[in-house]
C-alpha positions, 0 to 999 in steps of 0.5 A: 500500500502506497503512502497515499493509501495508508490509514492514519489512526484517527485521534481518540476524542478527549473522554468526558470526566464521567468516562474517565471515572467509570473507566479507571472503575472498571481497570482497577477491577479487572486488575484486581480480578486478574490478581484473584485469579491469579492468587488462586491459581498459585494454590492449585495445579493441572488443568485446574490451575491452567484454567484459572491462568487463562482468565487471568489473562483474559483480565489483562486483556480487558485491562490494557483496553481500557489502558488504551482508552484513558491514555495518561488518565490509566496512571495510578487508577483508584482503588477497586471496588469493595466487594472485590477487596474482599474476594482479593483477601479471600483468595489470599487466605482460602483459595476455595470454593467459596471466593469462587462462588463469589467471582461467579456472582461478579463476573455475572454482574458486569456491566460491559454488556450495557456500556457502548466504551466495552468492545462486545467480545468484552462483554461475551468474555465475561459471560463465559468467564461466569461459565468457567467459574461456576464450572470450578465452583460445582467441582469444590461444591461437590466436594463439600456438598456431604460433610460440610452441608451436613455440618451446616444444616446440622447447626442450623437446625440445632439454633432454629429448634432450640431457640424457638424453645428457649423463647417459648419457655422463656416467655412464660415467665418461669425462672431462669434455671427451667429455661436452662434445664429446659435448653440443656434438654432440648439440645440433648433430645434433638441431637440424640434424635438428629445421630439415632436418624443419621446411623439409621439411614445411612446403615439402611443406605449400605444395607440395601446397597449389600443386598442389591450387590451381586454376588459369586454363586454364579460361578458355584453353580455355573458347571452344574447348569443346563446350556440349553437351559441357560438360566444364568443368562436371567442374572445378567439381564437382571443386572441391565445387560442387553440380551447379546451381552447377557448371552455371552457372559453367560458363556463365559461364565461356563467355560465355552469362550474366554473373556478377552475373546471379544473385547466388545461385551463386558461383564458391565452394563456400563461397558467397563471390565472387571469385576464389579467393586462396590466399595467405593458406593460403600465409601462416599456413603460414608460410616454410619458411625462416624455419620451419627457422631457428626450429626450429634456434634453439629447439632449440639453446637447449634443448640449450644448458643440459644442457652449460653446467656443462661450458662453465663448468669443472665436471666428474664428478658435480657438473656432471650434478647442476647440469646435471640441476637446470638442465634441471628448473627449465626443464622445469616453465617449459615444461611449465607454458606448455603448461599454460596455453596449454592451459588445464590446471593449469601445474603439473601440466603442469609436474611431469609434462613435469619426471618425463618429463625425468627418466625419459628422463636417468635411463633413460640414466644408468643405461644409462652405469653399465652400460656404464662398469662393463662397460669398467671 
């Protein structure tokens, strides 16, 4: 192309002072976004960790846009905004899955897909960005999805039950130590009843799980059966296999072809080889002991905070308030890890696990001003 021909960059107009603002807004936050995903990579590694460097430098991507874009306004940008400060600290100190969840909810607030200063590759990076995230939350919220929900709902119910007791008994105007007596109780019966629930169901869950295994009196009877009655071909079908692959099992079974010599049948419906191992279902169904214990601990924990203003002395209407707060500010904790491990706002989550609370105390001290006015 001749010189007379070529492009001049045509000069960038100068920004309004709102431009400049909103645009050193938005660099700070994807500094800080790149850093997070940065921070988190450095405790991970393999694909996880490649994943997370991919987005980082994607981030940079939309930093040096608008770099570009504020020219000599890009020195020294403001710093970022609050809710990303936090998920910062957060994957400096945990690197989990609940500062990802965090980043799910912030790469899905972007506001690039309204702002005609953001190209709209831009915008459509952030939406998969959202995608990728929530793809490396679900692996962590699998991970935590038994034990640690377990722990959580276990408290929870723990606080909401025993509140709702304390209060109700509290209400009637008998003296602190019945509603201390009347709290220890309570924390007892629901926990005993929360571990004698969790053994039951989950040995139920390994013994049905036995009984459904196959066992090895096929190969017992095997030799003894007719071939041209072939009733072993019912146990395959029975497990799921196909006719074919039933029919040939069966043969296998008595001796009249090898097992390697079709690679294409399997002793599975799922087309693995190899004896079945039911193990591994056995393991992440977990111990029914060690199921129970936890159970009892969790809840106990949760039943513990309604009656501490009792341990410690208070009595009347000022141990149910500081009792009341207590279980509150461990309701919007709770509900707001529900939130997260469930990918939704924390805060909502905790402000209506907190109103659920609440309505079931309020329901049963109201019930104890009935009752103590009545008695009275």
């Amino acid at each position: 192309m001749s010189p007379a021909h070529a492009a001049t960059p045509a000069a960038l107009p100068e920004p309004t002072r709102e431009q400049v603002r909103r645009w050193r807004r938005y660099l700070a936050d994807e500094i800080a976004e790149g850093q997070i995903y940065r921070d988190i990579a450095a405790r991970k590694d393999g694909v996880e960790r490649d994943i997370l460097i991919g987005l980082a430098e994607a981030e940079k991507r939309h930093e040096e846009h608008w770099r570009a874009l504020l020219g000599e306004h890009a020195a020294h940008p403001p710093r970022p905004s609050v809710h990303r400060i936090l998920l910062r600290a957060l994957a400096r100190v945990f690197g989990s899955v609940f500062v990802l969840a965090l980043a799910q909810r912030a790469e899905s607030d972007t506001p690039y897909a309204k702002d005609q200063d953001a190209t709209e590759h831009m915008a459509a990076d952030e939406q998969i960005h959202e995608e990728v995230v929530r793809g490396l939350a679900s692996r962590g919220r699998e991970q935590l999805a038994g034990s640690f929900r377990a722990a959580v709902f276990g408290m929870n119910d723990g606080l909401v039950s025993n509140l709702a007791l304390v209060m109700g008994i509290g209400a009637t105007g008998v003296a602190s130590s019945v509603v201390l007596f009347t709290g220890v109780a309570g924390l007892l019966a629901g926990a005993l009843s929360m571990a004698a629930g969790e053994y039951v169901s989950v040995r139920s869950q390994r013994e049905l799980l036995e009984a459904s295994s196959p066992t090895q009196i096929t190969l017992e009877a095997a030799e003894h059966l007719d071939l041209d009655r072939n009733e072993l071909e019912l146990v395959y079908l029975a497990r799921g296999m196909t006719p074919e692959d039933a029919k040939h099992r069966a043969l296998e079974r008595l001796g009249y072809l090898s097992c390697d010599c079709n690679p294409q049948f399997s002793a599975r419906p799922d087309g693995s080889k190899g004896p079945v191992d039911h193990s591994e279902s056995f393991a992440e169904i977990g111990s029914a002991w060690g199921a129970s214990l936890s159970s009892f601990c969790f809840f106990a924990s949760g039943a513990l905070i309604p009656i501490l203003p009792y341990l410690f002395g208070m009595t009347g209407l000022g141990a149910l308030v500081v009792a009341a707060v207590l279980v509150g500010i461990a309701l919007l904790f709770t509900g707001g890890v529900v939130g997260l491990l469930s990918g939704s706002s924390p805060l909502w989550r905790g402000l209506r696990q907190l109103m659920i609370g609440y309505g079931a105390a309020a329901v049963t001290y109201l019930l104890g001003l009935l009752v103590g006015g009545s008695i009275g």
